[in-house]
Biopython code that builds the backbone (N, CA, C, O; Angstrom):
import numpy as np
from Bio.PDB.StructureBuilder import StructureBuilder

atoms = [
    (1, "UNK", "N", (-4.344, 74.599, -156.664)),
    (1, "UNK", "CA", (-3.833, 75.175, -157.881)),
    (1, "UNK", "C", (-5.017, 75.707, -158.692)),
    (1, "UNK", "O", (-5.997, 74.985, -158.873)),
    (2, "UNK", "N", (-4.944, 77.153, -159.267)),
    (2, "UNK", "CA", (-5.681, 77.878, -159.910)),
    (2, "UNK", "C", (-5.385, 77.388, -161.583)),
    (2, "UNK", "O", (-4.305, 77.549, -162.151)),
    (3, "UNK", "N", (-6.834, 76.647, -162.314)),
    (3, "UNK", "CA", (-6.131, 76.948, -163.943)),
    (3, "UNK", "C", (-6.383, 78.164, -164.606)),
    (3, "UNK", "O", (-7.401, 78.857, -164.601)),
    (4, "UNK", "N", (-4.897, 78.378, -165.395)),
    (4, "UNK", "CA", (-4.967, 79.624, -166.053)),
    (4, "UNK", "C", (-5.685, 79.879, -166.857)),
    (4, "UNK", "O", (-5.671, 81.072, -167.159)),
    (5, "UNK", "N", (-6.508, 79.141, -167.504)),
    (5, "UNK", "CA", (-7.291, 79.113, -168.668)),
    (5, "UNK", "C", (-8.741, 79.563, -168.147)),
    (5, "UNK", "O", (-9.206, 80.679, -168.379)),
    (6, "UNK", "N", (-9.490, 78.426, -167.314)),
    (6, "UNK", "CA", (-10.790, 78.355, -166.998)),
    (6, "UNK", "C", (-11.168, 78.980, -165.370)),
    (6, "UNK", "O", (-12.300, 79.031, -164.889)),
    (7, "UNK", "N", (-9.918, 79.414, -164.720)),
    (7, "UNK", "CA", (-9.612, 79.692, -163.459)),
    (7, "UNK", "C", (-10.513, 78.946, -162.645)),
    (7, "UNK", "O", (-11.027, 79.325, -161.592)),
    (8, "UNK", "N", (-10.680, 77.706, -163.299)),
    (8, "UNK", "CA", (-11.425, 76.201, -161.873)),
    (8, "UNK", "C", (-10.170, 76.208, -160.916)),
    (8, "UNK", "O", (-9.102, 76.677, -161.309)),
    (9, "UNK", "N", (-10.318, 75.694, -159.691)),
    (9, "UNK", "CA", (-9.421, 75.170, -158.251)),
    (9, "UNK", "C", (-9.425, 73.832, -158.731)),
    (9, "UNK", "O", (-10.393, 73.212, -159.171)),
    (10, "UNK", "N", (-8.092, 73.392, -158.587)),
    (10, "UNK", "CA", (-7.795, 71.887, -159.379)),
    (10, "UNK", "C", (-7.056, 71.322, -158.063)),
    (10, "UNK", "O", (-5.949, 71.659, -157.641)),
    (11, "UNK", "N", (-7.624, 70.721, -157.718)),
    (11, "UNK", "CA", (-6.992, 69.834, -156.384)),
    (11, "UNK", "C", (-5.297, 68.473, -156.822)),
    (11, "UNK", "O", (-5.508, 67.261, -156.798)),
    (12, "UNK", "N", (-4.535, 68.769, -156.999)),
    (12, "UNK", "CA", (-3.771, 67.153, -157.826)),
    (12, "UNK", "C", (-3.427, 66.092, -156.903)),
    (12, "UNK", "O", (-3.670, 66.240, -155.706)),
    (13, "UNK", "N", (-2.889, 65.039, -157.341)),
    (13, "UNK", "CA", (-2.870, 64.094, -156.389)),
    (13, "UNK", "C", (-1.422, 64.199, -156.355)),
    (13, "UNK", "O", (-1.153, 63.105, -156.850)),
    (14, "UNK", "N", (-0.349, 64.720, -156.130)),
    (14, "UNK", "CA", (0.950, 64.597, -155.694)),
    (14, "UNK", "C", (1.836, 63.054, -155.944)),
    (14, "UNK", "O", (3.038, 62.948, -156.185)),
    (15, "UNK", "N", (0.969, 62.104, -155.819)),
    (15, "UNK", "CA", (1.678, 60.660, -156.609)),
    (15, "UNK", "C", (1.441, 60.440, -157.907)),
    (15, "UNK", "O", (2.259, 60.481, -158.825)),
    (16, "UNK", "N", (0.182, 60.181, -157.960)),
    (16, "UNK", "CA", (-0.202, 60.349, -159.537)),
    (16, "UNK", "C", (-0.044, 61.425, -160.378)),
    (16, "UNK", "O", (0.326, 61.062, -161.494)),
    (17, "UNK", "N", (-0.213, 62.850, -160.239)),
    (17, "UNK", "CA", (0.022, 64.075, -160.901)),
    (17, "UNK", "C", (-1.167, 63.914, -161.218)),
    (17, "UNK", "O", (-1.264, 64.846, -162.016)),
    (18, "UNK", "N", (-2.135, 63.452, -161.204)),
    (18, "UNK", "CA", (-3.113, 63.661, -161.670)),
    (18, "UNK", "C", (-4.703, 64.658, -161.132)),
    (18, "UNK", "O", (-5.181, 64.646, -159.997)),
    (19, "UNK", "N", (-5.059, 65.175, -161.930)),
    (19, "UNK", "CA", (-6.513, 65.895, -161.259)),
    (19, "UNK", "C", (-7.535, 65.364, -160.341)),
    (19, "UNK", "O", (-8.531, 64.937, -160.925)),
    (20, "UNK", "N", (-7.548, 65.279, -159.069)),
    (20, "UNK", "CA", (-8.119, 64.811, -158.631)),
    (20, "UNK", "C", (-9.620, 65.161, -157.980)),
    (20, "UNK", "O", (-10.397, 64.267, -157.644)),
    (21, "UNK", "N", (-9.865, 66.329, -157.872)),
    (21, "UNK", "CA", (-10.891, 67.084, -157.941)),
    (21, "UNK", "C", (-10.555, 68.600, -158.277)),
    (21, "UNK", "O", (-9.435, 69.064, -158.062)),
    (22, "UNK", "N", (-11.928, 69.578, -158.991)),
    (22, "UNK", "CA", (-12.025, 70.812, -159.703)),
    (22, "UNK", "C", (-13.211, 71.133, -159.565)),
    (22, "UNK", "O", (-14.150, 70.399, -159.871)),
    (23, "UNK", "N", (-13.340, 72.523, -158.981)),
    (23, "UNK", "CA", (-14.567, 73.049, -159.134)),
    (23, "UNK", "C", (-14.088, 74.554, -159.834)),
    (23, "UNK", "O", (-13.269, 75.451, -159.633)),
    (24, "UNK", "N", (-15.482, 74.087, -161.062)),
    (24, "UNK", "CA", (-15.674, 75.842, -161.383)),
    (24, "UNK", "C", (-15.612, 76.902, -161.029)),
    (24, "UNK", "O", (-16.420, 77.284, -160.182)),
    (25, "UNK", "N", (-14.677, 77.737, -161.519)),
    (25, "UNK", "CA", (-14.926, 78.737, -160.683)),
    (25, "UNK", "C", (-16.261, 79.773, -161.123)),
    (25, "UNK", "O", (-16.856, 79.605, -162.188)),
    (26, "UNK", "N", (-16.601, 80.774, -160.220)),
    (26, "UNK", "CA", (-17.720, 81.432, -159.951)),
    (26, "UNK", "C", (-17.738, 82.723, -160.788)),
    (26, "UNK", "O", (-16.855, 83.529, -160.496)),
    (27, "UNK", "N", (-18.479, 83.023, -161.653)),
    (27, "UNK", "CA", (-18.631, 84.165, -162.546)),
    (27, "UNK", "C", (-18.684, 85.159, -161.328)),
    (27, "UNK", "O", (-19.241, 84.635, -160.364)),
    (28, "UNK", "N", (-18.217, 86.580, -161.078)),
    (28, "UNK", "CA", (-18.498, 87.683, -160.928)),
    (28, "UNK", "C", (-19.779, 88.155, -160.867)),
    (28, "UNK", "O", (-20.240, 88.630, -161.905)),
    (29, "UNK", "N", (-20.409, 88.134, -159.955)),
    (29, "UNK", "CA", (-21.738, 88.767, -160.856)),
    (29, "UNK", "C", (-21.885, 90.633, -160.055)),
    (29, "UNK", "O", (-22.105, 91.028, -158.910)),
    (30, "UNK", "N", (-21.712, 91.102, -160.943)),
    (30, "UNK", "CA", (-22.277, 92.661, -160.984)),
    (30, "UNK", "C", (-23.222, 93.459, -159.938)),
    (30, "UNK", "O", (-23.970, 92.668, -159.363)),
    (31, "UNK", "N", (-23.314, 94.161, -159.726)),
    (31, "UNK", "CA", (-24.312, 95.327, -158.968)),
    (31, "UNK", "C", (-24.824, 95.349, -160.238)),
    (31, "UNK", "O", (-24.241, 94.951, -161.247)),
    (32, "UNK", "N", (-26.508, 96.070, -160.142)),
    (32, "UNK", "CA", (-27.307, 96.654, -161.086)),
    (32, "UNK", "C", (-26.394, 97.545, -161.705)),
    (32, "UNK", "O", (-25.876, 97.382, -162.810)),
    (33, "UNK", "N", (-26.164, 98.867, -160.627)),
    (33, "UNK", "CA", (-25.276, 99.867, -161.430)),
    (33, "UNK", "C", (-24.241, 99.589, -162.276)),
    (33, "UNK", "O", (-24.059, 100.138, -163.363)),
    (34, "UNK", "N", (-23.504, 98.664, -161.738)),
    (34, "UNK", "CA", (-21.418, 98.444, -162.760)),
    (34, "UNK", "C", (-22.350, 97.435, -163.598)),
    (34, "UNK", "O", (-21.405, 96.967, -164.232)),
    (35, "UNK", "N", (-23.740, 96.553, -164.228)),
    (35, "UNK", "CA", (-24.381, 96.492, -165.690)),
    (35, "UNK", "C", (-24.580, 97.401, -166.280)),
    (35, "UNK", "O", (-24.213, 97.599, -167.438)),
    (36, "UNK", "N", (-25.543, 98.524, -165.210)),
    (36, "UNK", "CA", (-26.224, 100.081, -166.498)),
    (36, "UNK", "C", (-24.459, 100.465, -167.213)),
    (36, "UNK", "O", (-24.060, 100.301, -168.367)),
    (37, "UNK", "N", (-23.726, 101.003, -166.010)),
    (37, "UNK", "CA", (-22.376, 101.333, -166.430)),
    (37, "UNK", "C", (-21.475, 100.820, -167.660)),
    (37, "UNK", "O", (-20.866, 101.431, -168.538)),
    (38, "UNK", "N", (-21.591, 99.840, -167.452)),
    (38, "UNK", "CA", (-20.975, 98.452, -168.380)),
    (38, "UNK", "C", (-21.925, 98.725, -170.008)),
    (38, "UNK", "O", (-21.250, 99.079, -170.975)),
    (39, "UNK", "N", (-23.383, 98.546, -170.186)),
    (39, "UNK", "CA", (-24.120, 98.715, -171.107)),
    (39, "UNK", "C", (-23.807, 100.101, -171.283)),
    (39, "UNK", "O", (-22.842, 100.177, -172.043)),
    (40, "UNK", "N", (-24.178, 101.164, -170.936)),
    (40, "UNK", "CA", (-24.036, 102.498, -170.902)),
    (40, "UNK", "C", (-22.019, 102.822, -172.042)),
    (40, "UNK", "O", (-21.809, 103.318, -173.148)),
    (41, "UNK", "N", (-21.372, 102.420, -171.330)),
    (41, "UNK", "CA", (-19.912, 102.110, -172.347)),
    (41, "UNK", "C", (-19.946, 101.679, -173.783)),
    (41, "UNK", "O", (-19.556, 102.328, -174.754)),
    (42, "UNK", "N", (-20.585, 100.234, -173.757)),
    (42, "UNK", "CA", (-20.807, 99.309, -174.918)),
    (42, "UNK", "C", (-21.452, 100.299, -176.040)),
    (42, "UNK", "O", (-21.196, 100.396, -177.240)),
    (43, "UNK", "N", (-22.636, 101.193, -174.991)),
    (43, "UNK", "CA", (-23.888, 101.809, -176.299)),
    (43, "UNK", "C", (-22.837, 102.884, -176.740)),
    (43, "UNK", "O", (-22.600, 103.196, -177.907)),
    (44, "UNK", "N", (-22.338, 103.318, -175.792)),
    (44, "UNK", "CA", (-21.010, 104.758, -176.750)),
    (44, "UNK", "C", (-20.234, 104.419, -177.894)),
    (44, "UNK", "O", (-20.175, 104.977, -178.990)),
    (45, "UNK", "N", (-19.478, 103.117, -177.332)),
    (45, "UNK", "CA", (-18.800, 102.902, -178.011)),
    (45, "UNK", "C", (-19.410, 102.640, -179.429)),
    (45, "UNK", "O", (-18.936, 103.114, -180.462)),
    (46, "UNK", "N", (-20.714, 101.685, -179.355)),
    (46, "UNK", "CA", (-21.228, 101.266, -180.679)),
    (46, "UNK", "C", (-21.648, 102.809, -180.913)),
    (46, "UNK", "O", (-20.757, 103.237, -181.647)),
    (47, "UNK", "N", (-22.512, 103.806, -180.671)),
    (47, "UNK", "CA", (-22.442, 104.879, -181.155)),
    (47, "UNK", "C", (-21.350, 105.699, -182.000)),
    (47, "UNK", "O", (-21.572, 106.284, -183.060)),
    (48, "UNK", "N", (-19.911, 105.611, -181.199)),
    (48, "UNK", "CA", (-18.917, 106.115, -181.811)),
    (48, "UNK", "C", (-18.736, 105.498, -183.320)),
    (48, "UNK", "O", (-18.622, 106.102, -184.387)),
    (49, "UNK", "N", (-18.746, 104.349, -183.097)),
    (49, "UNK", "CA", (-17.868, 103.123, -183.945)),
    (49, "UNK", "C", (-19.376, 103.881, -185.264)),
    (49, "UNK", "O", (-19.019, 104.573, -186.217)),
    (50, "UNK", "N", (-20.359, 103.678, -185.111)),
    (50, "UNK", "CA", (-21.391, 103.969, -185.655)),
    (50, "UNK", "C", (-21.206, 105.073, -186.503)),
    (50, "UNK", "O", (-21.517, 104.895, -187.681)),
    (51, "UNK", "N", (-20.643, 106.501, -186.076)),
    (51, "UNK", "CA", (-20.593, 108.038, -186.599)),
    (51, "UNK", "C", (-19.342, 107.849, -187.640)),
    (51, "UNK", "O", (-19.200, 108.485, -188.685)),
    (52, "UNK", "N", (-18.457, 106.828, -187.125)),
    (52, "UNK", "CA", (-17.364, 107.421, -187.498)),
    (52, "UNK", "C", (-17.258, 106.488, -189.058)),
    (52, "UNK", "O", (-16.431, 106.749, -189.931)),
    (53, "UNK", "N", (-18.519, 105.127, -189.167)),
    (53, "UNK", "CA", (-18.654, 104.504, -190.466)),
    (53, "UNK", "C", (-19.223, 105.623, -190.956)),
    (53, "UNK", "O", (-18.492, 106.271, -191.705)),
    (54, "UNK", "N", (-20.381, 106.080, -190.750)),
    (54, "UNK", "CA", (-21.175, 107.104, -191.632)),
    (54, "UNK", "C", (-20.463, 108.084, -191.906)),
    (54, "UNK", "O", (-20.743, 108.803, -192.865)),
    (55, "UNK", "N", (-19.532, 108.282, -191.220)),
    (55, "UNK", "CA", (-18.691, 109.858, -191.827)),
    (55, "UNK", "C", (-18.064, 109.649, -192.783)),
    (55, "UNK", "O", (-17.945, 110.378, -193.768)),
    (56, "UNK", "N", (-17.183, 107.722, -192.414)),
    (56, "UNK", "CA", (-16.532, 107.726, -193.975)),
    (56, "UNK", "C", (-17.043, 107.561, -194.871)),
    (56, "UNK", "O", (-16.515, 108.226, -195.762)),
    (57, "UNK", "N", (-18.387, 106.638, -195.431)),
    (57, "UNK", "CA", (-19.304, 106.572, -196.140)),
    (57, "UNK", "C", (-20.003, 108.214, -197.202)),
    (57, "UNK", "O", (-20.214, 108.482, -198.385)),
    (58, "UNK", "N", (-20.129, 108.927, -195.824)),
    (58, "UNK", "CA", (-20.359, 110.291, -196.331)),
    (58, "UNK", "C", (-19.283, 111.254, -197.438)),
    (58, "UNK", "O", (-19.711, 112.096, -198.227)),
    (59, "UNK", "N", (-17.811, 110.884, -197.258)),
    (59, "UNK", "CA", (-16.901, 111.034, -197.705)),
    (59, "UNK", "C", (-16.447, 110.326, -198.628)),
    (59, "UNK", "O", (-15.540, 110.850, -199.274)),
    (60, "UNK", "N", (-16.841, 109.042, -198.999)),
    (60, "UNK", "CA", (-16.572, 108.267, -200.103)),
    (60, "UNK", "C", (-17.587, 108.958, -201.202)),
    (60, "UNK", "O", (-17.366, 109.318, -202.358)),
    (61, "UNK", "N", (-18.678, 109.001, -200.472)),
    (61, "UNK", "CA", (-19.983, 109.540, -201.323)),
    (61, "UNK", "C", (-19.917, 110.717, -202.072)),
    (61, "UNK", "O", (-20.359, 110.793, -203.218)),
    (62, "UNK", "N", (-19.114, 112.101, -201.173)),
    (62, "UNK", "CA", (-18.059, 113.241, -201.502)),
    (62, "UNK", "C", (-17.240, 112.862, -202.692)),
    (62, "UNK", "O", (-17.373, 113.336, -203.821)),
    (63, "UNK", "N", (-16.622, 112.213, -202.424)),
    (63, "UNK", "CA", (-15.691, 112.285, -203.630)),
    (63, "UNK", "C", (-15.814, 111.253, -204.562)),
    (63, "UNK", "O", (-14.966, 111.362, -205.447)),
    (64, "UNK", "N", (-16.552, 110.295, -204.693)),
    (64, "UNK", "CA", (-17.181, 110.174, -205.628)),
    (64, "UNK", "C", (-18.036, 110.962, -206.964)),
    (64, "UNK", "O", (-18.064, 110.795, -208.183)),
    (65, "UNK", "N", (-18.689, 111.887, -206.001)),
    (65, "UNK", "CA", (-19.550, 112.795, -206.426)),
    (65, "UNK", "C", (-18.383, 114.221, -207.038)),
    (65, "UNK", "O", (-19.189, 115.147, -207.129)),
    (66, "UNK", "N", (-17.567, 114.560, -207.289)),
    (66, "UNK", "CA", (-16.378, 115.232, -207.205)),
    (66, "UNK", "C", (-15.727, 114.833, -208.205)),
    (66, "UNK", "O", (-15.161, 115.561, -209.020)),
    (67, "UNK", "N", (-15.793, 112.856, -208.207)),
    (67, "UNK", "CA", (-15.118, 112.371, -209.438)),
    (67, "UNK", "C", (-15.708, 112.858, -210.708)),
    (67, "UNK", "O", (-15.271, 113.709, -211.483)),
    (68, "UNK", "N", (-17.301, 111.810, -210.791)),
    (68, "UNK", "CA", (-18.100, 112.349, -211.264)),
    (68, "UNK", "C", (-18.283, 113.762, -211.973)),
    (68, "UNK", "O", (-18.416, 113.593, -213.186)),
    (69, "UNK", "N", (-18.322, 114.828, -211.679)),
    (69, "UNK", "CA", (-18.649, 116.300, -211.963)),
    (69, "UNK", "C", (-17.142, 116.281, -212.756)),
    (69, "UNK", "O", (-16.958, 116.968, -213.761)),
    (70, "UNK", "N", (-16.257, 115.545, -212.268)),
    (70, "UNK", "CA", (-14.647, 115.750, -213.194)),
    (70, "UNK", "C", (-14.587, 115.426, -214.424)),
    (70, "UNK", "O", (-13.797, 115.847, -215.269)),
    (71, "UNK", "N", (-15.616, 114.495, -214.566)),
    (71, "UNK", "CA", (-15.299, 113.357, -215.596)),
    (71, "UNK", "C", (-16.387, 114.212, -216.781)),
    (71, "UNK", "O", (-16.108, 114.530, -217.937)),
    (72, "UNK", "N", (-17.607, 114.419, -216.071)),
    (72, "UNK", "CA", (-18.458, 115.699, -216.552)),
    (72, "UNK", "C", (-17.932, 116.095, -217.256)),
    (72, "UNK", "O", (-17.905, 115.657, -218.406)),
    (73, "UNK", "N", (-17.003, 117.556, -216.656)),
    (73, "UNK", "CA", (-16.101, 118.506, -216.873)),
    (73, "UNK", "C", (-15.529, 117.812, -218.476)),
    (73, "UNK", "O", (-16.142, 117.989, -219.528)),
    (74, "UNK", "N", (-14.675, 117.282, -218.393)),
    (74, "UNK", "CA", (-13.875, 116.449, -219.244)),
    (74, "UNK", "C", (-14.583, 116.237, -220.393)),
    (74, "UNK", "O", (-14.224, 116.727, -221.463)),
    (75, "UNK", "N", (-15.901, 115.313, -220.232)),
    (75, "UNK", "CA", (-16.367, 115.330, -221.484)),
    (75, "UNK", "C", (-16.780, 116.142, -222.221)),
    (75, "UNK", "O", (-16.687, 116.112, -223.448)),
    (76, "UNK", "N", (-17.455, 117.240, -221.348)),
    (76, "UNK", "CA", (-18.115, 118.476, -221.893)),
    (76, "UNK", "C", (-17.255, 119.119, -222.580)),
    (76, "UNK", "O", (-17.557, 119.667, -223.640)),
    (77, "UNK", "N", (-15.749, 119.147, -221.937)),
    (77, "UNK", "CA", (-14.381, 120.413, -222.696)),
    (77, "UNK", "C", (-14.397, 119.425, -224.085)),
    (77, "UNK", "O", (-14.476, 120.131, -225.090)),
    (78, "UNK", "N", (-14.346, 118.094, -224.365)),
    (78, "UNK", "CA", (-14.116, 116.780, -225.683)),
    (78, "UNK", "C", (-14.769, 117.471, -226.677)),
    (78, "UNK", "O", (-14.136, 118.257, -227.381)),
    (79, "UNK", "N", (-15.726, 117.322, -226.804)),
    (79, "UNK", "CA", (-16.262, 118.010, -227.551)),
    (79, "UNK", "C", (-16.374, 119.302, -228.119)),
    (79, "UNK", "O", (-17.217, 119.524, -228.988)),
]
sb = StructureBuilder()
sb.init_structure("model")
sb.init_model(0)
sb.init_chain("A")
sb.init_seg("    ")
for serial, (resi, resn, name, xyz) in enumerate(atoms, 1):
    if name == "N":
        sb.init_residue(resn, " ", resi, " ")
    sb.init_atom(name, np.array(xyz, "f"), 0.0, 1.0, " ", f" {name:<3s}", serial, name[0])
structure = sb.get_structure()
C-alpha cells in the first residue's frame, strides 16, 4: 500500500491492521537539463510577476500625480 500523503510503501499486518514496515519513498531526481528548464520557468515567471508590480506601481504613481495637478488646479481657480 502506497501513502497518499508522503507516498512511503507501507507494508500492514492484515491481523493487527497495523504498519508493519515503510520505506520512504525516493525523490525524483532530475537531468541537468529538466533543472536549467525548471529554473529557466521559475526566473520568467518571477520576471513576469516582477513587470507587472512595477507597472502597477508606475500607474498608482500616474494618477496620483494627476490627482495632485487636480487639486493644484482647484486651488489655484479658489482664489
Amino acid at each position: 500500500m502506497s501513502c497518499p500523503v508522503c507516498r512511503s510503501v507501507l507494508w500492514i499486518d492484515p491481523v493487527s491492521q497495523e504498519v508493519a514496515k515503510s520505506e520512504k519513498a525516493q525523490k525524483k531526481k532530475g537531468t541537468l537539463d529538466e533543472l536549467l528548464e525548471k529554473e529557466k520557468k521559475r526566473k520568467s515567471e518571477f520576471d513576469r510577476k516582477f513587470e507587472a508590480t512595477a507597472e502597477l506601481e508606475r500607474e498608482k504613481k500616474k494618477k496620483a500625480q494627476e490627482k495632485f495637478a487636480e487639486v493644484l488646479t482647484k486651488i489655484g481657480s479658489d482664489e
